[in-house]
C-alpha distance (Angstrom), angle and dihedral (degrees) to the residues before:
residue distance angle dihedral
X1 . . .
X2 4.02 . .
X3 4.17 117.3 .
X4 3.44 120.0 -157.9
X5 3.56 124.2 -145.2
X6 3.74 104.3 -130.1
X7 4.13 87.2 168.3
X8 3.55 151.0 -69.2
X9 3.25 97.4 30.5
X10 3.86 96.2 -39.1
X11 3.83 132.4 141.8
X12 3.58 140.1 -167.3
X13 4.03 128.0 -177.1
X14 3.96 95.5 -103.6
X15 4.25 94.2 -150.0
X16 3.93 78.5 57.2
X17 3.87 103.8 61.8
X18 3.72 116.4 94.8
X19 3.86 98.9 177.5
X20 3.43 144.9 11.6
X21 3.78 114.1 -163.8
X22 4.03 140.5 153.5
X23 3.61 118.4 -102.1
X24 3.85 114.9 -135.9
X25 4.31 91.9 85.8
X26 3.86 106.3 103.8
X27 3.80 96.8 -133.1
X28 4.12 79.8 55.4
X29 3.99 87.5 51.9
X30 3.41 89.8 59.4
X31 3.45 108.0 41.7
X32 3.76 81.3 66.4
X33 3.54 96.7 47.8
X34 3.98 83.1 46.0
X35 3.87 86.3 51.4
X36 3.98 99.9 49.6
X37 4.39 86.8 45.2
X38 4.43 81.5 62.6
X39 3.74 94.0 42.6
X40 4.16 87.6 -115.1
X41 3.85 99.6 115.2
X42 4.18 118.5 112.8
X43 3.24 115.9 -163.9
X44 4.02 110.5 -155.1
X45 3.60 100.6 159.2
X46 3.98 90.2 102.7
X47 4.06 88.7 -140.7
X48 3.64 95.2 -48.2
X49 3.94 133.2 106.6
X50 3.41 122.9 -62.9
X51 3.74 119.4 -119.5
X52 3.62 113.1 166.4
X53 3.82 135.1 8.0
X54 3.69 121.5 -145.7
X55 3.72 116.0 -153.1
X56 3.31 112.4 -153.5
X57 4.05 133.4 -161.1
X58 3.55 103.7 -100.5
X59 3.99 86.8 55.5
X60 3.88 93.4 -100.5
X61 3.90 112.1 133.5
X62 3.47 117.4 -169.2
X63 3.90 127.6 -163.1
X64 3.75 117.5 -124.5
X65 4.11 129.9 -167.7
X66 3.86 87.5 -153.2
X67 4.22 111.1 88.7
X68 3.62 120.0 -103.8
X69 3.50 89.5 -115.7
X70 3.88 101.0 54.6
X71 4.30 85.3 43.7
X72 3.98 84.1 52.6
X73 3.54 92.1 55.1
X74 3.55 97.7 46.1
X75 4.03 88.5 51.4
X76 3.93 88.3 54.5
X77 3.78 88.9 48.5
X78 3.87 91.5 48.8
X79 3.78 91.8 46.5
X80 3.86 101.3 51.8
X81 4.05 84.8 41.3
X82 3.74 82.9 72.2
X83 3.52 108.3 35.8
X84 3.99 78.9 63.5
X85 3.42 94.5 57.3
């Protein structure tokens, strides 16, 4: 089982992530206001300003600090690292 770092000391299952997108669109606003309503919102911004939200396949989405970009990468990284195994 791969963990990505999504920040701070944060983790998510990699092979459970179905997205990784920014989160200044509307429609992304309220998927996360959708989210907190059903009690499947994680907040793992530690206080500070959210810069990507990860949707994952169990319709959680959790808030991250770290840019969507830099989590993207770190997915790609996580996937080859098993394909090599």
């Amino acid at each position: 089982m791969k963990l990505l770092n999504v920040g701070y000391g944060n983790v998510v299952v990699a092979a459970r992530v179905v997205a990784v997108i920014g989160p200044n669109a509307a429609p992304i606003r309220r998927l996360r206001e959708e989210a907190k309503e059903r009690g499947k919102l994680v907040d793992a911004t530690q206080g500070r300003k959210t810069r990507s939200v990860i949707v994952t396949d169990s319709d959680h989405v959790v808030l991250s600090a770290v840019q969507a970009e830099t989590i993207a990468q770190r997915l790609g990284e996580s996937i080859e690292e098993g394909a090599s195994e």
